[in-house]
C-alpha positions in Angstrom: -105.2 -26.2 148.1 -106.8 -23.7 145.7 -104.2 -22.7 142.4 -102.1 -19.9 143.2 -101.2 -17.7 141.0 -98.5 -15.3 139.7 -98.8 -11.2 140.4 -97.2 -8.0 139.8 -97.5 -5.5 142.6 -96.7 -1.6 142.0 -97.4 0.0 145.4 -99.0 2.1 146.8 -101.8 -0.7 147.0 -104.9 -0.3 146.8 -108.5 -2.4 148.5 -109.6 -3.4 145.4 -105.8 -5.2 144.7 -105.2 -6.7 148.0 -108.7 -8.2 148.2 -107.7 -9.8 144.6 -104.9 -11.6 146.0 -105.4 -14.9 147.7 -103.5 -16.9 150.3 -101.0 -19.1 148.0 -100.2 -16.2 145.3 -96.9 -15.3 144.5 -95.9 -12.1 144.2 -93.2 -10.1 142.1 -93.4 -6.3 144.2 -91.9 -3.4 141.6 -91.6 0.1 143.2 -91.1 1.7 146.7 -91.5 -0.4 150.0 -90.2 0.7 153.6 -88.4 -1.2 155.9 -88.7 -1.3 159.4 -88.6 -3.8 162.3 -90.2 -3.9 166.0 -88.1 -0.7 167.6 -89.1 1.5 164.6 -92.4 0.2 164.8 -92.7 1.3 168.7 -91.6 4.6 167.4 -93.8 4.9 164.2 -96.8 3.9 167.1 -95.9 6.0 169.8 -95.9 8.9 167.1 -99.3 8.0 166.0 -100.3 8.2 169.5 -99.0 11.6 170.4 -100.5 12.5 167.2 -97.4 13.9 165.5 -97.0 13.3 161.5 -95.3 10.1 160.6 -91.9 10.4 158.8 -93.1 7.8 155.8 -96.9 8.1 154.1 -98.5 4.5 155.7 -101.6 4.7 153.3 -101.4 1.7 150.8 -97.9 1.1 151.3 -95.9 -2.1 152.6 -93.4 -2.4 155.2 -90.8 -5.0 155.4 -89.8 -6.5 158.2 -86.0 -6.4 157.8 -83.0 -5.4 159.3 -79.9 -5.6 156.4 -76.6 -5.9 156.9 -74.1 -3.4 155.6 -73.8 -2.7 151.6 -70.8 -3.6 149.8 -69.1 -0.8 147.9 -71.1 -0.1 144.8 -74.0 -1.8 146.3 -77.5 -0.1 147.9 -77.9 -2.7 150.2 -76.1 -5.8 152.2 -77.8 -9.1 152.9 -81.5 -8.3 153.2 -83.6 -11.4 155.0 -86.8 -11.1 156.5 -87.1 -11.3 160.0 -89.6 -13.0 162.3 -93.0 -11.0 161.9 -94.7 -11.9 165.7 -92.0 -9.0 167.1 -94.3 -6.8 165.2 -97.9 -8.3 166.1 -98.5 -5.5 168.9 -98.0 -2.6 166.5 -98.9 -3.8 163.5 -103.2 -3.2 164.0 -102.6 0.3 164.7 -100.4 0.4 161.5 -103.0 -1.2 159.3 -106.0 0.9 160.9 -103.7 3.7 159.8 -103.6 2.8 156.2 -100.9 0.3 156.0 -101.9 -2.2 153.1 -98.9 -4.6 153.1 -96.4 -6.4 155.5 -93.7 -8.8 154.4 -91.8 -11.5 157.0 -91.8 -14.7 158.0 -94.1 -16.2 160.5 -97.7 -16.5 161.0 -99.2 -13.3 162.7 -101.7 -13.4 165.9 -105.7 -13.2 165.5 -104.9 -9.4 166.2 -103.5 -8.8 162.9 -105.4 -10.9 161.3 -108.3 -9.4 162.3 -107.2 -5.6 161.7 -106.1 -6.8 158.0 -109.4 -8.5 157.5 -111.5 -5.3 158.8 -108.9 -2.9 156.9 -108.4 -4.9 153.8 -104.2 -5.6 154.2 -102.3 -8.7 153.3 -99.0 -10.0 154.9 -96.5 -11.4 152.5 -93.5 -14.3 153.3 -90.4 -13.8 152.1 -87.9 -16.6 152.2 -85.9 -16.8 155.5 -82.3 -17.2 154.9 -82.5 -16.3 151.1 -81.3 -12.7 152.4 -78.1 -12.3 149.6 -80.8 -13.7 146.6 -83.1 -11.1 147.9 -81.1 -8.0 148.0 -80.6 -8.3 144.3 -84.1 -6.9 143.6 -83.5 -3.8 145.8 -82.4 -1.3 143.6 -81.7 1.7 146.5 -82.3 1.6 149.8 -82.1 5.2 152.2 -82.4 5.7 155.9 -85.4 8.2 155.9 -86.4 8.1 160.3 -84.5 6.7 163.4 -81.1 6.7 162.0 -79.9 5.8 165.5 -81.4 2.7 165.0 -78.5 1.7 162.6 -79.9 -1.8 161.0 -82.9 -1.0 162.4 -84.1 2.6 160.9 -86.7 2.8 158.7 -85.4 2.8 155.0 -87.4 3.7 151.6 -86.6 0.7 149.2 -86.8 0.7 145.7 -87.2 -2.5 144.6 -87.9 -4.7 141.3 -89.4 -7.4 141.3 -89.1 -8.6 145.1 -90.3 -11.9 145.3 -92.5 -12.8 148.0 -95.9 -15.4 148.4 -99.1 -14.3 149.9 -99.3 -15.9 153.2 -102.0 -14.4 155.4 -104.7 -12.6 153.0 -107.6 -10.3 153.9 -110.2 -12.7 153.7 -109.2 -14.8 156.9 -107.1 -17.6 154.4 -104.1 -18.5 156.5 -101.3 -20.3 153.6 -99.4 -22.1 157.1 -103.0 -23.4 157.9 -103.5 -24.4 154.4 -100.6 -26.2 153.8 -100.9 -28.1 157.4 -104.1 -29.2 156.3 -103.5 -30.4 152.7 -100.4 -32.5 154.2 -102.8 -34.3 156.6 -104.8 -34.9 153.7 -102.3 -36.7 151.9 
């Protein structure tokens, strides 16, 4: 497997940066992300369809795929885990096509997203499943800004330093859940 390396993202993101990172590369994120998961992205698509403005700016941003749980006192956010990316896969091309630059989850994605972040230069990200509490430390505020009847489920604005996440599905086709299949059968 090629050496990965270490980067520091500031979004919004732009071609030229995502096409620099590579499947493998871990990333520290610093700045605003949005959260949203599959009902907010039905919404987010059916608005695009209608052709209505969007309630957050998609262009060279990153969404995570996340649903927290509720904040302590004196805290902007609860547990914050990543959730299971395929719920996503039948919005997430229309997304991209519409500016969308990053993704962060857990999972592999379908050839549809791959192929809408390869023809629209995006990158999907893995967080680690289950480190939810470790996590939430690097979100600094989090706000409902659409769908607030969604509860867990509403679209927040994060502000976040230095999220950690790896680069698992980059724009140029490199799949890291392939790659690390096949460099086990190697050994």
């Amino acid at each position: 497997m090629p050496q990965s390396q270490t980067k520091h993202l500031t979004p919004p993101l732009t071609d030229e940066v995502v096409a620099g990172l590579k499947a493998g590369d871990n990333v520290f994120i610093t700045g605003v992300i949005y959260s949203a998961r599959d009902s907010a992205h039905k919404r987010l698509v059916d608005m695009m369809e209608r052709g209505e403005k969007l309630p957050i700016e998609l262009e060279g941003n990153i969404i995570y795929f996340m649903g927290p749980s509720p904040a302590k006192p004196g805290q902007p956010i609860g547990s914050a885990g990543p959730t299971t990316s395929y719920r996503m896969d039948a919005y997430s091309p229309a997304l991209i096509a519409a500016g969308l630059k990053g993704m962060i989850g857990k999972g592999a994605r379908d050839e549809n997203v791959v192929a809408a972040m390869k023809e629209h230069c995006a990158v999907y990200f893995a967080a680690i499943g289950g480190a939810g509490a470790l996590i939430s430390k690097s979100i600094k505020k989090a706000e409902v800004v659409a769908f607030g009847d969604l509860g867990a489920e509403a679209v927040r604005r994060l502000e976040v330093e230095n999220f950690p996440c790896t680069v698992a599905q980059d724009c140029h086709g490199n799949n890291l859940y392939e790659m690390g299949v096949a460099e086990y059968r190697r050994e």
